[in-house]
C-alpha positions in Angstrom: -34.1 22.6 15.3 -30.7 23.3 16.9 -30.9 19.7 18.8 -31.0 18.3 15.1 -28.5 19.9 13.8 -26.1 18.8 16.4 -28.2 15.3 16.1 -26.9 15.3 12.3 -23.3 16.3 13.2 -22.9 13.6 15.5 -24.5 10.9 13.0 -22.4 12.7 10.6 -18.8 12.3 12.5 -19.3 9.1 13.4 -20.5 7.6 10.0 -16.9 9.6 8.7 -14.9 8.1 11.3 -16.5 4.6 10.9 -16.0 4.8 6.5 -12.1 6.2 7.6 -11.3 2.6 9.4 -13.4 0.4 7.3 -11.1 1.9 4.3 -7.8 1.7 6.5 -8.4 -2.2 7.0 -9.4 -2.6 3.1 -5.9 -1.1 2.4 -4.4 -3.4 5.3 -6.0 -6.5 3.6 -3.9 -5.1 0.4 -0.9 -4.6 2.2 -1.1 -8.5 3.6 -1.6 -9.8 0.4 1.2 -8.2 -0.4 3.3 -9.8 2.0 1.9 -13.1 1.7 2.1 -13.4 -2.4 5.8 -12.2 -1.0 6.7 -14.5 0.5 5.3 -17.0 -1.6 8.0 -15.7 -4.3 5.0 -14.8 -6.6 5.8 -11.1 -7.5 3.0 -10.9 -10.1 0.8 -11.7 -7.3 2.6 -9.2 -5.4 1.9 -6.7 -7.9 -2.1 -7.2 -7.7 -1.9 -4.2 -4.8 -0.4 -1.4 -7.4 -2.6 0.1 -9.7 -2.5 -1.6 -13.5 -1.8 1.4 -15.0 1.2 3.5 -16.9 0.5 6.3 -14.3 1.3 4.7 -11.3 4.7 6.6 -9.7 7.6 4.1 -8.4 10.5 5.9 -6.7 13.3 3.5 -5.2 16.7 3.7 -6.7 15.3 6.0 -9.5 11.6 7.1 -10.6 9.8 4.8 -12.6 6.5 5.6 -14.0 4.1 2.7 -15.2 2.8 -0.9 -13.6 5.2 -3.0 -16.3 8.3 -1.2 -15.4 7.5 -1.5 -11.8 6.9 -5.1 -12.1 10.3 -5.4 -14.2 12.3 -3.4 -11.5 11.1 -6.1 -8.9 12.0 -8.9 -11.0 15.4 -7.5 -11.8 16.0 -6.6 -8.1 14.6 -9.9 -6.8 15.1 -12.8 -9.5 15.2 -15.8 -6.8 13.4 -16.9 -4.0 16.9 -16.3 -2.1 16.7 -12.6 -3.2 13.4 -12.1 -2.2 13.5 -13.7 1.6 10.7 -13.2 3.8 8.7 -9.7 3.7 7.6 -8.2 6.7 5.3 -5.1 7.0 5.5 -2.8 10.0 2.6 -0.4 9.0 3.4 2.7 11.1 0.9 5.4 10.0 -2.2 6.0 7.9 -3.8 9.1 7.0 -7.3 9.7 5.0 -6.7 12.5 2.5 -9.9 12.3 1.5 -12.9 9.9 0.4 -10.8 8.1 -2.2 -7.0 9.0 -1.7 -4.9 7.2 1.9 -1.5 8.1 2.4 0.6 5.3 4.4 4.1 5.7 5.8 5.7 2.4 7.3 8.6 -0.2 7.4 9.9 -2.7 5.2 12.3 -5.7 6.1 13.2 -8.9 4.5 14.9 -12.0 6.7 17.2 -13.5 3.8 19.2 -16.5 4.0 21.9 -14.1 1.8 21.6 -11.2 4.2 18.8 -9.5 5.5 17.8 -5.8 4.5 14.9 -3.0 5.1 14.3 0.4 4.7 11.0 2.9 5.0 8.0 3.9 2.4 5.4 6.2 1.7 2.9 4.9 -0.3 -0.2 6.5 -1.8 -3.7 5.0 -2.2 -6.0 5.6 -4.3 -9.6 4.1 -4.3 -10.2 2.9 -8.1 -13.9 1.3 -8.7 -14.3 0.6 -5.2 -10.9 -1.0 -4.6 -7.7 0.6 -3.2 -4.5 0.7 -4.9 -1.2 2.2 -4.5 -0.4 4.8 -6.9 2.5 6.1 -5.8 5.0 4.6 -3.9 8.4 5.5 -2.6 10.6 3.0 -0.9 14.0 3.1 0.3 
């Protein structure tokens, strides 16, 4: 009884640890098509990674709550293809908070032809229907 038990804790940490990364590159595959509708200048398209809701938390320059205002802060903040240069990701940390919530930390830079510029974010996941989403995102 006691070799099972230790049987089932094994199967049981390694089927955790295997869901963990197969969610981590699900929110990756977000986060690249992020940067690809980016730098394609498609911001709507960019927007397909937050969650389509009025409860979704945006905190740059001030805190924003709602996917439309979100949307409209981008498009204010980035109206040209000149504006919006090239995004680049450098995705430094991920941490499962649990089964449907992911909390990532990493980098943000854009190569512009008017100056470049970056900062950090937080963002958090959450895993709606079976797909993840950020919900709350700080960026700076």
């Amino acid at each position: 009884m006691k070799i099972l038990f230790i049987l089932a804790i094994i199967i049981f940490s390694f089927v955790g640890s295997f869901a963990q990364s197969v969610d981590e590159v699900a929110i990756r595959k977000v986060l690249s098509a992020q940067e690809t509708a980016w730098n394609a200048g498609n911001i709507e398209d960019f927007m397909k990674g937050y969650w389509t809701s009025d409860s979704i938390l945006f905190i740059g320059k001030s805190v924003t709550h709602g996917w439309q205002k979100t949307l409209d802060i981008y498009k204010k903040g980035y109206p040209d293809t000149a504006s919006m240069g090239k995004l680049l990701y450098d995705l430094l940390e991920f941490k499962s908070l649990s089964p449907i919530y992911y909390f990532v930390v990493g980098k943000w830079f854009l190569k512009r032809s008017i100056g470049d510029i970056g900062g950090h974010f937080t963002l958090l996941f959450q895993k709606i229907n079976g797909q993840w989403f950020i919900v709350a995102d700080h960026s700076s």
